[in-house]
Phi, psi and omega in degrees: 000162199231152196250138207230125199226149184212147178283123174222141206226066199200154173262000188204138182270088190260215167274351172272000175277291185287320163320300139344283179281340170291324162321285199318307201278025164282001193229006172131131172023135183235144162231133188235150181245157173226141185280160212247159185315289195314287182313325172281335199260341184254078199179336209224170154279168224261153181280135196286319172262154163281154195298277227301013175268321137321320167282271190320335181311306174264023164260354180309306183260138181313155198078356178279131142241016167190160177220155171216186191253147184270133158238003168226153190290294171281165168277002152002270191299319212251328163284348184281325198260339167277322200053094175258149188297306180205151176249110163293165141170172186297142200259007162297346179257009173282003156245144228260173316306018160287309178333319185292328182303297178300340181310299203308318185279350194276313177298329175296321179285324181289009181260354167221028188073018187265152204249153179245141167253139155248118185287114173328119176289159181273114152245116142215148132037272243278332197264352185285302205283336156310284138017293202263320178311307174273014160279321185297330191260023168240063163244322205293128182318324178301307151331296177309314210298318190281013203256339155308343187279272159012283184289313168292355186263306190277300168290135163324307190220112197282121178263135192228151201229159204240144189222139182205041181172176188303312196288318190257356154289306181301331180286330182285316179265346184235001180275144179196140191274104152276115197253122161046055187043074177213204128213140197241169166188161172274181195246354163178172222255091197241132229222062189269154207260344151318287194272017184264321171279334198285296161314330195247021174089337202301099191281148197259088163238021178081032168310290186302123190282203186276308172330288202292352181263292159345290168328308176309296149350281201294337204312285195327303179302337188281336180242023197209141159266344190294173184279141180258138200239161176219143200265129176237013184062225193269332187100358195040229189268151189289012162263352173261309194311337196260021184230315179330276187337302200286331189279292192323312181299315174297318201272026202013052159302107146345289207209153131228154170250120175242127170260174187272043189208131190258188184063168175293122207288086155291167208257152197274015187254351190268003155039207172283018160290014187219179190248123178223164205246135148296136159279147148354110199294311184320288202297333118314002164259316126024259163320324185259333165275355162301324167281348178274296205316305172300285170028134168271325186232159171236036145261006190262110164261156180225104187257155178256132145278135193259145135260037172333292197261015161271307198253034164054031186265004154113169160294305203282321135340287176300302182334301201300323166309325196297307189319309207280338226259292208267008154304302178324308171133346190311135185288343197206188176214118165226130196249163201201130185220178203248003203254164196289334189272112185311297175008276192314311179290351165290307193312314199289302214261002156317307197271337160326295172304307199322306196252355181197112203263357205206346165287141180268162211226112148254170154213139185252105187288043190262334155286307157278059212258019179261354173260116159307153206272349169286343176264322149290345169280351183274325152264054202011055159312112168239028156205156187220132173239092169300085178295008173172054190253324165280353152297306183293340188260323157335280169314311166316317170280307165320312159335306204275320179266001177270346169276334192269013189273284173319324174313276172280009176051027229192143165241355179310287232255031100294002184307303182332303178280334161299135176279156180285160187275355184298303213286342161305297199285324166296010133335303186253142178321154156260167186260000000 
């Protein structure tokens, strides 16, 4: 009998599904894979149900006869050890980004004769509305919140994007990549007090208050599922940090980061060229357990930022903060320098690790930006944040087209280079 094998990525078994599989079993034995947690994500949106849950669904349905498991996006692995007669799948993937994936399989059938069925996708109501139920229900705090926890559990390295509106969540939740014979995206969301002060005109000296930064939250959560890292700045006095933590938690914030510095607050890349004060490890160490004690969930971090090696106080400085910081109770470490040279911060999380195997180490690679992210997962990094690249990258092009607007009297000689607005609005969803 010829084997007919077809892949699923879904927390719920609809008609577009079962479509899928009555089609198969007209060409033979149907085997269905279910992609394993680590492999949907990094392509699909992150799953609602475990995976072994996922697995019973589909051994659940009739006409399956055996299911296994998929750990990787492409097929590889899985067409060398069955050699399926044929591979099904939804005919959603003869466009990119999936295409790459039908390449792959295609190239794989064709070194032994095997065939691709492509199936009509299901567009209807029922499966529209399915659809929209489990976006909805990983938009829910409760869901977000745990899921960066999760995600440092799944992932080498979590990759995070700096977001400051609704519009550049959705550029953050919808972009995807075909990478190295793979398809990639990021994994979650960073929510920064620079470019957050920056959209709204604003200089980042902790103006803009904790309301109007809430806003920003919400703008982002109504339209995104990914997990949110939230930049809190110094945290101000731990008696306000500790009504933060409670609003973050509630709005389903992942994490905040709080640096180790008092006085009015300047951005850490003018280093010591401005004058900024370090707090104290006591008195910040303080701050963060006094802010773990309020807490609601324990799914919710509070992560410390050292500026140690921003403000030229040495390694062993920092070191001693990172020790007193997760004593303390901080859920993370993110250490942050300003020079082009990767080293220190490589150095930092070498002897880090060497003594502590298991606090996750972030980092924002905006100065140093010549290290790659399988090589900070190699001195055990476990989150990387592009901390303002879409702002920086933003500006220049708005710049660039209001002189030459001015320029030509005219909008004709900037078209060329604009996305269309069609292609803008398909971003956003209708309800």
């Amino acid at each position: 009998m010829k084997k007919v094998y077809t892949c699923f990525c879904t927390d719920v078994i609809h008609e577009g599904h079962l479509n899928i599989i009555n089609e198969a079993k007209k060409y033979g034995e149907v085997i269905v894979g279910v992609l394993s947690d680590e492999a949907m994500i990094r392509f699909n949106r992150f799953p609602t149900v475990s995976f072994q849950e996922r697995l019973e669904m589909a051994k659940n349905i009739d006409g399956v006869s055996r299911v296994i498991i998929q750990d990787e996006i492409m097929y590889d692995k899985v067409i060398a050890e069955l050699k399926p007669d044929y591979v099904i799948h939804g005919d959603n993937w003869q466009k990119a980004p999936l295409k790459s994936i039908r390449d792959n399989v295609e190239g794989l059938l064709n070194t032994y004769g095997g065939e691709i069925i492509d199936v009509p996708y299901t567009f209807n109501e029922n499966v529209s509305l399915i659809d929209k139920k489990i976006k909805e229900k990983l938009s829910m705090p409760e869901y977000r919140r745990k899921r960066l926890r999760q995600l440092i559990k799944l992932r080498d390295i979590v990759k995070t994007i700096e977001v400051h509106s609704g519009l550049t969540g959705l550029i953050a939740e919808k972009t995807v990549v075909e990478n190295d014979g793979g398809l990639d995206q990021f994994d979650a969301m960073w929510i920064s007090s620079l470019c957050d002060s920056t959209a709204k005109g604003k200089p980042d000296i902790e103006l803009v208050d904790m309301t109007s930064r809430f806003r920003t939250i919400s703008d982002v959560t109504e339209v995104t599922t990914k997990p949110i890292i939230f930049d809190g700045d110094t945290g101000g006095k731990t008696e306000h940090f500790v009504y933060t933590v409670r609003t973050l938690e509630r709005m389903g914030v992942s994490a905040v980061i709080i640096e180790d510095k008092i006085g009015l607050k300047k951005n850490s890349l003018f280093g010591t060229d401005v004058e900024q004060t370090q707090d104290s490890i006591e008195h910040f160490c303080s701050k963060i357990s006094t802010a773990k004690k309020v807490q609601l969930t324990d799914d919710f971090m509070i992560i410390a930022r050292i500026e140690s090696l921003i403000l030229e106080k040495g390694m062993e400085d920092a070191l001693t903060r990172a020790r007193a910081y997760v004593k303390a109770g901080a859920d993370g470490i993110m250490i942050h320098s300003r020079k082009k040279d990767p080293a220190e911060i490589v150095e930092f999380c070498d002897k880090f690790r060497a003594e502590d195997k298991t606090t996750p180490i972030v980092v924002v690679p905006s100065s140093f930006n010549t290290i790659t992210e399988s090589e900070l997962a190699q001195h055990g990094v476990n989150i990387v944040i592009y901390a303002n690249q879409l702002t920086r990258s933003a500006f220049p092009a708005m710049e660039q087209t209001a002189r030459d607007i001015l320029k030509y009297h005219r909008a004709k000689e900037v078209d060329d280079r604009l996305m269309k607005i069609k292609e803008i609005i398909s971003l956003i969803d209708e309800l």
